[in-house]
N, C-alpha and C positions, 0 to 999 in steps of 0.2 A: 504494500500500500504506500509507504509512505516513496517507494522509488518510480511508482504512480504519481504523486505528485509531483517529487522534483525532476521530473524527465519535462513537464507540461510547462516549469517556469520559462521567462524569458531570463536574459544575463540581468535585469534591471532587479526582479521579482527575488532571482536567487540571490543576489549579492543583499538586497535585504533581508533575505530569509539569516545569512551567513552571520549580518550584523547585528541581528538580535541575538544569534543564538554566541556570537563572540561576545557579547555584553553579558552574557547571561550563561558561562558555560556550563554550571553545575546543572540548570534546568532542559539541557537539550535532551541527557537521557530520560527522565522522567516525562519530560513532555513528549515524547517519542513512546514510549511504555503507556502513557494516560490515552493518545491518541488511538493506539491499537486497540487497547481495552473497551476505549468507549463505541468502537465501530464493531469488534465483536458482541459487547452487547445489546449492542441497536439489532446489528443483524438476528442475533440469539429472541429478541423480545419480539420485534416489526417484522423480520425478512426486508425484504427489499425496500418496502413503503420509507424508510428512513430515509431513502435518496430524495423522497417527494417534498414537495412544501404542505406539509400539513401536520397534527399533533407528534406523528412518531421523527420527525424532524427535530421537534421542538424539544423534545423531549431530548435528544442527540448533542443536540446544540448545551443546553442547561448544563448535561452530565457533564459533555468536554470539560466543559471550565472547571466543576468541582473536581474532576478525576485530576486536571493540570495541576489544579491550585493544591492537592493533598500530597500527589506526589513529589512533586517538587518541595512539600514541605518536608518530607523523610531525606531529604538529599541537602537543603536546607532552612533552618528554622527560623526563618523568618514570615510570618503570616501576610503582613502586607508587602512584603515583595514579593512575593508566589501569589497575591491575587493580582497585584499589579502585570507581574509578567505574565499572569493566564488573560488575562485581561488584552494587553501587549500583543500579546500571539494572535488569538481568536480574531484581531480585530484584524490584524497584520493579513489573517488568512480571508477575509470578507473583503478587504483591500486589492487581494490580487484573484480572488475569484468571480468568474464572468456573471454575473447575476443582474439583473435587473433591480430599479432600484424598489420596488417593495420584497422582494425576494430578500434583497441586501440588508434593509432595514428590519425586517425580520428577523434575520436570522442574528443581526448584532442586538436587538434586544432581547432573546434569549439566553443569549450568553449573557448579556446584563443582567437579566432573572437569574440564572446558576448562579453569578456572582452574589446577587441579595439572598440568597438562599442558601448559598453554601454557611454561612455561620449558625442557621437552625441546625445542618448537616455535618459538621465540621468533626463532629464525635461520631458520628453514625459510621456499620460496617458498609460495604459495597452493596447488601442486599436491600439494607435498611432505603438510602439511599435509593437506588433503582425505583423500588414498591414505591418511593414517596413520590420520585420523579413521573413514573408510570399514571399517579391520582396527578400529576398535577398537567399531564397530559391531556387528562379526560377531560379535565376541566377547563382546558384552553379554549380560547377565545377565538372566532375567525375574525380577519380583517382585508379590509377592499382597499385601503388607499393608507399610506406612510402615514397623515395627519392623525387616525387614529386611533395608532401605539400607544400615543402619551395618554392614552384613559387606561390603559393596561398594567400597573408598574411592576407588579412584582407576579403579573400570570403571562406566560405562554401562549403566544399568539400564534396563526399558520395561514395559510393564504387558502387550500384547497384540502379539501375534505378526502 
């Protein structure tokens, strides 16, 4: 997967990718381990439906960031730098992926909701986690136009059902 992505960058996209992760090298294996994790279990929960814009996306999107933000804190303990760089990353990757922009803005406030969410989750195991993410799935919201995200703040939003 992840050699799926880096074949896809351009020299622009990858030498960004290169400089986050030089700023940042202790979080490149973890973020590389969280990444894998959270696509097998989208796969494992959704099947495929995960690639779509809709709840099992959103749900994909949340996880990433808490799966970045926890492992990067076993490799180092700092809380707000592992959300900042989950934070960092996630965005870095909606930056250089082709999406349209409600597509875009969707999928960057999900990972904002992982992020508000990840401190209810912060102690929980990976299953705990998952089950909570999965109800907060159910409960997402759809939405027709970027304008209205900001009535959303801390639920899970998806464009198609």
């Amino acid at each position: 997967m992840l050699w799926r992505i880096l074949k896809n960058l351009d020299y622009k996209q990858l030498f960004g990718l290169l400089g986050l992760f030089l700023r940042n090298p202790l979080y490149t294996i973890p973020t590389i381990f969280a990444t894998k994790d959270c696509m097998n279990i989208a796969q494992q929960e959704y099947g495929g439906k995960h690639h779509l814009s809709n709840p099992a996306n959103a749900f994909r999107h949340a996880l990433w960031v808490i799966l970045i933000t926890k492992k990067c804190l076993k490799w180092k303990n700092n809380e707000e730098k592992a959300i900042a760089w989950a934070k960092s990353f996630t965005d870095w990757h909606e930056d250089f992926s082709p999406n349209e922009a409600l597509e875009r803005a969707m999928d960057l406030h999900n990972n904002q909701v992982g992020i508000a969410l990840y401190e209810e989750l912060k102690d929980k195991n990976q299953e705990d986690i998952v089950s909570f993410l999965k109800q907060k799935a159910l409960e997402a919201e759809k939405i027709k136009a970027v304008d209205e995200i900001e009535n959303f703040q801390k639920v899970l939003v998806y464009i198609d059902d």
